[in-house]
BALO-75436 format. One record per residue: residue number from 1; residue in one letter; x, y, z of N, C-alpha, C in turn. Coordinates in nm, 2 decimals. Layout:
N
- k/r/n.xx/n.yy/n.zz/ca.xx/ca.yy/ca.zz/c.xx/c.yy/c.zz
- NUM/a/X/Y/Z/X/Y/Z/X/Y/Z;
...
//
This chain:
187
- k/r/n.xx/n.yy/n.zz/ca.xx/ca.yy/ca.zz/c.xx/c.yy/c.zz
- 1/x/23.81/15.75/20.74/23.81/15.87/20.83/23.68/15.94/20.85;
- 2/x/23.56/15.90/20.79/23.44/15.96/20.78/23.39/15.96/20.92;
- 3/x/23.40/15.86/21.01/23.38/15.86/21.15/23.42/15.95/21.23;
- 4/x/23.52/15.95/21.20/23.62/16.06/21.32/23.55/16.21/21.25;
- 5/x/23.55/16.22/21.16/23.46/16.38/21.10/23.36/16.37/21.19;
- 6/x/23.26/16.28/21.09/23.11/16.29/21.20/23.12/16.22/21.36;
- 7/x/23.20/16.23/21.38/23.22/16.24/21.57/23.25/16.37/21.61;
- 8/x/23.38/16.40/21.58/23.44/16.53/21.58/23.32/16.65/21.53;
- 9/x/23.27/16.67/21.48/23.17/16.76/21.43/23.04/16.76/21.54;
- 10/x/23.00/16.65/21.59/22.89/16.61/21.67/22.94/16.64/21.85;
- 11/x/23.12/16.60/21.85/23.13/16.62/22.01/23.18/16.79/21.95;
- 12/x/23.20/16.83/21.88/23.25/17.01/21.89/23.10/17.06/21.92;
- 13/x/23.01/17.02/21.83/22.83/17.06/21.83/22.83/17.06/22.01;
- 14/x/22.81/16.93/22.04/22.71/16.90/22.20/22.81/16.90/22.34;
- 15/x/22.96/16.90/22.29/23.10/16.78/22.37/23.04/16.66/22.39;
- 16/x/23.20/16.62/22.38/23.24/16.48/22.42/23.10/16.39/22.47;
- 17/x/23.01/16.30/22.41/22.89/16.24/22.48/22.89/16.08/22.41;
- 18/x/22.88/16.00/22.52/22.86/15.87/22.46/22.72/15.90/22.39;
- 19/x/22.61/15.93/22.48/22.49/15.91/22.51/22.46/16.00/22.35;
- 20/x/22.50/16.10/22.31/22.51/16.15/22.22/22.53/16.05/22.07;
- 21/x/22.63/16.06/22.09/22.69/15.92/22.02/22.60/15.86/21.96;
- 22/x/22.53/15.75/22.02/22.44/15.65/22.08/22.31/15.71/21.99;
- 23/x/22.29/15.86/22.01/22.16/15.89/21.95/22.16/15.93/21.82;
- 24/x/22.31/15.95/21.77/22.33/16.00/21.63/22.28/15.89/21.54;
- 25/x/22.37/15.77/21.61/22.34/15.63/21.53/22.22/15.61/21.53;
- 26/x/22.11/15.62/21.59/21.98/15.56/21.62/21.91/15.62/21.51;
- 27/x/21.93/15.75/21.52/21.87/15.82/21.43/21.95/15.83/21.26;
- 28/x/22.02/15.83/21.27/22.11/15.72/21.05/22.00/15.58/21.07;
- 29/x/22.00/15.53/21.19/21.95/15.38/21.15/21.79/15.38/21.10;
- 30/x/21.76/15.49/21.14/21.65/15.50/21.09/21.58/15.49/20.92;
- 31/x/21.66/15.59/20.85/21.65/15.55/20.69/21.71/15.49/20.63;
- 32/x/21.79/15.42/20.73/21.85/15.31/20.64/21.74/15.20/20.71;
- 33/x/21.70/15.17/20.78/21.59/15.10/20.80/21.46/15.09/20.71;
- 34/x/21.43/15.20/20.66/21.35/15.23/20.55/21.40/15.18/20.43;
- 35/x/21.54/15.23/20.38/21.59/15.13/20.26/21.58/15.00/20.25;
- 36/x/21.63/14.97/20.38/21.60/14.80/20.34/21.50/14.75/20.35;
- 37/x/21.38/14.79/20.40/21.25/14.81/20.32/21.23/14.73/20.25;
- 38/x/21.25/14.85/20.18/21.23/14.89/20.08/21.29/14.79/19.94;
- 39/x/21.43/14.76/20.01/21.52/14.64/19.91/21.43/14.51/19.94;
- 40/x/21.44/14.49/20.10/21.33/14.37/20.09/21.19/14.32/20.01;
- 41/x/21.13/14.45/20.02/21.02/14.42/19.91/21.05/14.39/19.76;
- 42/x/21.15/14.41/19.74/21.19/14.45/19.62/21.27/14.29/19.54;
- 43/x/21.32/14.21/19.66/21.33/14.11/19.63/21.37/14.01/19.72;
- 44/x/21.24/14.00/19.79/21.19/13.91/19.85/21.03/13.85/19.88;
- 45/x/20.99/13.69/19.90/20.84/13.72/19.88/20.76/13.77/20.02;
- 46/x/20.66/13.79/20.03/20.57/13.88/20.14/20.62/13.80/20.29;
- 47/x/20.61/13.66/20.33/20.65/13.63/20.46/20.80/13.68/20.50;
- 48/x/20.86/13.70/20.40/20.98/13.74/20.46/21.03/13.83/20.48;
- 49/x/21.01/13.94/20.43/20.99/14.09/20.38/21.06/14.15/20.58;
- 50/x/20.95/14.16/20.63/20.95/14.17/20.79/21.05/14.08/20.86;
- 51/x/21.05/13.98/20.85/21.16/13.92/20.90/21.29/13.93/20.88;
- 52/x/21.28/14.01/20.76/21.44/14.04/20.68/21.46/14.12/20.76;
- 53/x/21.35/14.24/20.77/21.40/14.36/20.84/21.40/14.39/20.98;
- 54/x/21.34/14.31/21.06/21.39/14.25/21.20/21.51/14.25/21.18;
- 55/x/21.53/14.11/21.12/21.66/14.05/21.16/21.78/14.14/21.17;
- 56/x/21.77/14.22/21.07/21.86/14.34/21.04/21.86/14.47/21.13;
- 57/x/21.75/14.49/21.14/21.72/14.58/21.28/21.80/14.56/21.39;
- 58/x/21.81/14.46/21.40/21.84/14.33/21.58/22.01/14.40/21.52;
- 59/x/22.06/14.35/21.43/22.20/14.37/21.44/22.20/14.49/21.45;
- 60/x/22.17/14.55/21.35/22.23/14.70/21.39/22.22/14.77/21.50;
- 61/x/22.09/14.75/21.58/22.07/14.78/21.73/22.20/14.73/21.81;
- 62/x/22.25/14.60/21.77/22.33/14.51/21.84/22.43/14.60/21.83;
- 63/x/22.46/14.71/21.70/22.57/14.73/21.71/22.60/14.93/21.82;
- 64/x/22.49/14.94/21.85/22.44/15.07/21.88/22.57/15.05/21.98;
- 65/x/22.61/14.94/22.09/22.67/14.96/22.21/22.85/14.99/22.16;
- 66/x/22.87/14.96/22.03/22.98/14.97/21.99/22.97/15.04/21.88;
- 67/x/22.99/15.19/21.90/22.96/15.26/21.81/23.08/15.31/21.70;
- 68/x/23.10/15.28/21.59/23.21/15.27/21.54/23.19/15.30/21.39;
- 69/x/23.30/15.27/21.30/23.29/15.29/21.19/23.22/15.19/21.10;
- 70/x/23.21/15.08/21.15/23.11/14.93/21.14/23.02/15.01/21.12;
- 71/x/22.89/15.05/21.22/22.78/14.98/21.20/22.81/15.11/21.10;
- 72/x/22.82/15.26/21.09/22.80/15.34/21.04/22.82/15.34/20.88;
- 73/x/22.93/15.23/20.86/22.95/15.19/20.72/22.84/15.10/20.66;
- 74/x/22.74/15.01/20.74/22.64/14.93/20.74/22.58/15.05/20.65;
- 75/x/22.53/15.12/20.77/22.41/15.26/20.76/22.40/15.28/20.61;
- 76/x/22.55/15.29/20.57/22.55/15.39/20.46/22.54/15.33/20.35;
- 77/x/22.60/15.14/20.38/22.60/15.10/20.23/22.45/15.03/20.18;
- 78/x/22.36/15.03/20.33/22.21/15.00/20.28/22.17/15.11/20.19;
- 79/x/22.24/15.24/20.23/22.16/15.36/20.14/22.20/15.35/20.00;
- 80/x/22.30/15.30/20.02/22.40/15.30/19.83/22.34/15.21/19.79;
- 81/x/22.33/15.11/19.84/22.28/14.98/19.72/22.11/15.02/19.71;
- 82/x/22.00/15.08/19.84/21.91/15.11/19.80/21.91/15.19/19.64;
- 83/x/21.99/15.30/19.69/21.98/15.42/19.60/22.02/15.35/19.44;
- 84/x/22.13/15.24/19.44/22.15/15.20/19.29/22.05/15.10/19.25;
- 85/x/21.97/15.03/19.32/21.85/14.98/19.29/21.77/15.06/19.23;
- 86/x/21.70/15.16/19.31/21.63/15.27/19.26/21.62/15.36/19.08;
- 87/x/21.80/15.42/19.15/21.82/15.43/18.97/21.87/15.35/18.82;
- 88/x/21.84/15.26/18.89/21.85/15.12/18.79/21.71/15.09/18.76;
- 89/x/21.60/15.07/18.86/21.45/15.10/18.87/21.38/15.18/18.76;
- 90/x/21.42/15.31/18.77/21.42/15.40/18.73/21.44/15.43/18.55;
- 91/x/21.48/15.35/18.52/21.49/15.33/18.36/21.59/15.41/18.30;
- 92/x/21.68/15.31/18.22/21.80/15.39/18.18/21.90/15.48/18.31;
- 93/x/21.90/15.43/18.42/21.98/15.49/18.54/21.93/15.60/18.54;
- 94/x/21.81/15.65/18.58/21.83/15.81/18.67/21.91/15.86/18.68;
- 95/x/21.95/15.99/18.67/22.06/16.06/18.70/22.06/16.15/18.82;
- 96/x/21.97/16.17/18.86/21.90/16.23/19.02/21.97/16.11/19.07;
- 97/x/21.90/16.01/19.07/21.93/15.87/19.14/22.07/15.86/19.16;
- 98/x/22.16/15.87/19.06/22.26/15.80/19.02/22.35/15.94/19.13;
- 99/x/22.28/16.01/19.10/22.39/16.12/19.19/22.38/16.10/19.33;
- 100/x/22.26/16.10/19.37/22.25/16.04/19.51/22.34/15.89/19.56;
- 101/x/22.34/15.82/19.46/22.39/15.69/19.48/22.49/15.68/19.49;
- 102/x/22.59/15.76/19.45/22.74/15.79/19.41/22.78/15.88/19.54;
- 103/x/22.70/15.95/19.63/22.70/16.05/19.75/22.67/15.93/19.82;
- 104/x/22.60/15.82/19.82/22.62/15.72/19.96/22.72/15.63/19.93;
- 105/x/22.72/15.58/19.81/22.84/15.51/19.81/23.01/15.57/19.86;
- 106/x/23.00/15.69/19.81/23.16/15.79/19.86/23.11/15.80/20.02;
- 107/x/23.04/15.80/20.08/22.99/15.79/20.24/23.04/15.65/20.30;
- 108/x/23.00/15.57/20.23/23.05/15.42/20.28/23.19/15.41/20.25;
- 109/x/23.29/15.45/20.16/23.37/15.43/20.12/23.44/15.55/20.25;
- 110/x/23.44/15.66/20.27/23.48/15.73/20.36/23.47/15.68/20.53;
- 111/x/23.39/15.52/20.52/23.36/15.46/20.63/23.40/15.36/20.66;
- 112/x/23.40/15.31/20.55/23.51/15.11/20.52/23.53/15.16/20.38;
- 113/x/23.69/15.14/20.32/23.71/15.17/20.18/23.67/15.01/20.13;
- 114/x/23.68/14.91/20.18/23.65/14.78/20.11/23.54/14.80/20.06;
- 115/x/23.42/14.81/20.17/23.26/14.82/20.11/23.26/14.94/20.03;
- 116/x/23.30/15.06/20.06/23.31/15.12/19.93/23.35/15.12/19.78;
- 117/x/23.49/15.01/19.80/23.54/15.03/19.66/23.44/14.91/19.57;
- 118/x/23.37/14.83/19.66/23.29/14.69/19.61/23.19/14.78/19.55;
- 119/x/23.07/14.85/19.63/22.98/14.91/19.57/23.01/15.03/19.50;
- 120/x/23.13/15.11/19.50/23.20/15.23/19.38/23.18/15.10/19.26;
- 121/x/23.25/15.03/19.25/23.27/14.96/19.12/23.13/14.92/19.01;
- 122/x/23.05/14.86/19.14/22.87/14.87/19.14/22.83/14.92/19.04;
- 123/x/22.83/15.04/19.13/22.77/15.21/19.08/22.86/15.20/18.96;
- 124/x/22.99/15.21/18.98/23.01/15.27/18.82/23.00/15.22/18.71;
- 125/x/22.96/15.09/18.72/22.92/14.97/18.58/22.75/15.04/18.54;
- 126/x/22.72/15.03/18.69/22.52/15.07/18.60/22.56/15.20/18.56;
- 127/x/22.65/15.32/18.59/22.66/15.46/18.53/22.72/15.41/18.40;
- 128/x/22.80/15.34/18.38/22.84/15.32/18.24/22.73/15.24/18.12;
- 129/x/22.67/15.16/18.20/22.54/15.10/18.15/22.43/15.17/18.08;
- 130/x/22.43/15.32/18.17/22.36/15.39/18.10/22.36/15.45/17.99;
- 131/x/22.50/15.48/17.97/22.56/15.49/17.82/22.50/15.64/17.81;
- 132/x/22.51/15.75/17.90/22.47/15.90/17.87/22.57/15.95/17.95;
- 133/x/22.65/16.01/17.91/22.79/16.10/18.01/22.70/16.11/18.12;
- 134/x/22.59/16.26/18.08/22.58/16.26/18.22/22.50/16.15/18.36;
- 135/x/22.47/16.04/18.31/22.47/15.95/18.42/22.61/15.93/18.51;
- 136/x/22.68/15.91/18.40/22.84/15.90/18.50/22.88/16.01/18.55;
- 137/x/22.90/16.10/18.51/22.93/16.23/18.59/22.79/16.27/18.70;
- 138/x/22.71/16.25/18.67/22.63/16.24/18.83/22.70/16.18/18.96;
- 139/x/22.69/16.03/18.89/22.72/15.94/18.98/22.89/15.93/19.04;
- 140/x/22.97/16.02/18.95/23.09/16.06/18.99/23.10/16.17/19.10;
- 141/x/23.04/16.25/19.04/23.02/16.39/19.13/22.94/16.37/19.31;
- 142/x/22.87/16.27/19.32/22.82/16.20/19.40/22.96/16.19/19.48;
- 143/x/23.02/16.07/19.46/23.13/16.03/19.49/23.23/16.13/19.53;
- 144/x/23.24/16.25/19.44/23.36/16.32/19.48/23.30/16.40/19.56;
- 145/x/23.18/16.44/19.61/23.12/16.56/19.67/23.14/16.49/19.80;
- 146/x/23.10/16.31/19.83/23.14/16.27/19.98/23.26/16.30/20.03;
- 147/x/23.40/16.28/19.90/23.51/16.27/19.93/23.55/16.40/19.93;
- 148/x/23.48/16.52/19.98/23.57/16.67/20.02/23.60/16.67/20.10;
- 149/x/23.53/16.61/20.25/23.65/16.67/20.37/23.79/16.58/20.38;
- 150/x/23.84/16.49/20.26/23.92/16.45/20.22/24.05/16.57/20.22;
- 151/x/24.01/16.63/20.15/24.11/16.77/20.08/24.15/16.82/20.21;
- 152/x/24.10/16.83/20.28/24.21/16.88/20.41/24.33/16.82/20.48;
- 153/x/24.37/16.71/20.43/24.50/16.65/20.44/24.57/16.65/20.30;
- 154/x/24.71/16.61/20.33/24.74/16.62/20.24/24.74/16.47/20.17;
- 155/x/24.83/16.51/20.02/24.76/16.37/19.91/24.87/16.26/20.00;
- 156/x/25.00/16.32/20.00/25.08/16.19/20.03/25.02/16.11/20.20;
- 157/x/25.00/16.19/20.28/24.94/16.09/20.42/24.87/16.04/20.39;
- 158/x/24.76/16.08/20.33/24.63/16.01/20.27/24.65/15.89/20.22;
- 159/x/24.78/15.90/20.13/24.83/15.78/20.02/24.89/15.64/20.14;
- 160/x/24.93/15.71/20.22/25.02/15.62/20.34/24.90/15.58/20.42;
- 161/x/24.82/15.67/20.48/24.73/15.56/20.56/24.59/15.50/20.50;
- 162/x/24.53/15.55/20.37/24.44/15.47/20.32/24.45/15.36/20.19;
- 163/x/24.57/15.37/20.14/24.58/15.27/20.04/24.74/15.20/20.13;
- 164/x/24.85/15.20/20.14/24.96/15.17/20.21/24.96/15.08/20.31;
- 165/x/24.91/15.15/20.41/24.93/15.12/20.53/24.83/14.97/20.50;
- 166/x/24.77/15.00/20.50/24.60/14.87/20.51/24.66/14.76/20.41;
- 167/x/24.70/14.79/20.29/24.74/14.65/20.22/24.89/14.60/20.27;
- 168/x/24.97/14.68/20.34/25.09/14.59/20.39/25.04/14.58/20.54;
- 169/x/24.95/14.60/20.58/24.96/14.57/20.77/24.88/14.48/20.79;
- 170/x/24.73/14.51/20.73/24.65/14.45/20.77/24.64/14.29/20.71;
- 171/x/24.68/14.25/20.54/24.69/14.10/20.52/24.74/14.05/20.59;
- 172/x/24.82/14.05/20.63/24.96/14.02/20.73/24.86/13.98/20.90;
- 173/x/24.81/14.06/20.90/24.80/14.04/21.05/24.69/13.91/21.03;
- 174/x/24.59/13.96/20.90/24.49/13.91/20.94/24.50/13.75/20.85;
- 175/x/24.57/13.74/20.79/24.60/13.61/20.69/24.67/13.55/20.81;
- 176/x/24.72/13.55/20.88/24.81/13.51/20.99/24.72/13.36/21.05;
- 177/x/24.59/13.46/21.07/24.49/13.38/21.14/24.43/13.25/21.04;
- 178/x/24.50/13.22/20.97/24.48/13.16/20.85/24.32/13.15/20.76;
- 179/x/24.27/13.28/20.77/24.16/13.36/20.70/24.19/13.33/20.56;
- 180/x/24.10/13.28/20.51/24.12/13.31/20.31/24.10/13.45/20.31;
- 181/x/24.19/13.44/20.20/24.20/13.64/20.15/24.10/13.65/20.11;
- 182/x/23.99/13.57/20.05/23.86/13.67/20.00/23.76/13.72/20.13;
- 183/x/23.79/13.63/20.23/23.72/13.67/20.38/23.79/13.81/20.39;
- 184/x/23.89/13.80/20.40/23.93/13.92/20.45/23.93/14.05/20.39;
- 185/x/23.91/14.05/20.28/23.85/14.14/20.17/23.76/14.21/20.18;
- 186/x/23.64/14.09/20.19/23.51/14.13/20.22/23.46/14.20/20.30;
- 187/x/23.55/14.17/20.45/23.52/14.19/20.58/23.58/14.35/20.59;
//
């Protein structure tokens, strides 16, 4: 549901605007273009570094014309995996880090729960890794600080259309297509 907020928030700001739209995304793609960077350098050798980030550029540009909870979940999970790199970087998990990290991952999760709950799980191994409460309570609080404009519905619809609804509708539709379930998972 993180889309429909940050739409709804952006067309109540400007109204209703594709073109709008169009420029919110341009501008998220921007630091998240810097993260992967940033990841690229980080492990990959020097010819490829730029080409990584082309290549990735190209999509997400590609995805400007369809603006949706896709690419916006992209956006966000370059920031999380940047940010858990960082505070893993960082020695003994940062806790700065780790809070930040736990605020983009609850972003992506608020945007695709799959990529979310993949990289929540992430994050919460290196927060346990660090073996200091408060790395995990950063990195929790991260997470729960994305998930407050949650609290404005209630627990039971919540329970029906983001855990419910998606594991009895969507296997079904999409195993149909005779997809392995881990494709579909992923995706």
């Amino acid at each position: 549901p993180g889309a429909f907020y940050l739409f709804g928030w952006l067309f109540w700001l400007v109204g209703p605007s594709y073109n709008a739209a169009r420029l919110l995304l341009f501008f998220l793609t921007m630091p998240a273009a810097w993260g992967l960077d940033w990841l690229t350098r980080q492990f990959t050798t020097r010819p490829w570094q730029r080409v990584t980030v082309l290549a990735t550029w190209l999509l997400l540009v590609w995805q400007f014309s369809a603006i949706s909870y896709h690419a916006l979940a992209h956006l966000a999970a370059i920031g999380a995996v940047a940010a858990l790199v960082r505070a893993v970087r960082a020695g003994r998990a940062s806790v700065g880090r780790l809070a930040i990290s736990g605020l983009m991952v609850g972003l992506t999760a608020m945007l695709l729960q799959t990529a979310g709950l993949v990289l929540g799980l992430a994050g919460f191994i290196v927060a346990l890794a660090a073996r200091r409460p408060a790395a995990l309570l950063a990195y929790l609080g991260g997470v729960a600080l994305a998930a407050l404009p949650l609290l404005a519905w209630p627990l039971p619809l919540l329970w029906q259309h983001l855990v419910v609804y998606p594991l009895t509708r969507y296997p079904a539709a999409n195993l149909a297509a005779d997809q392995p379930p881990w494709l579909v998972v992923t995706i």
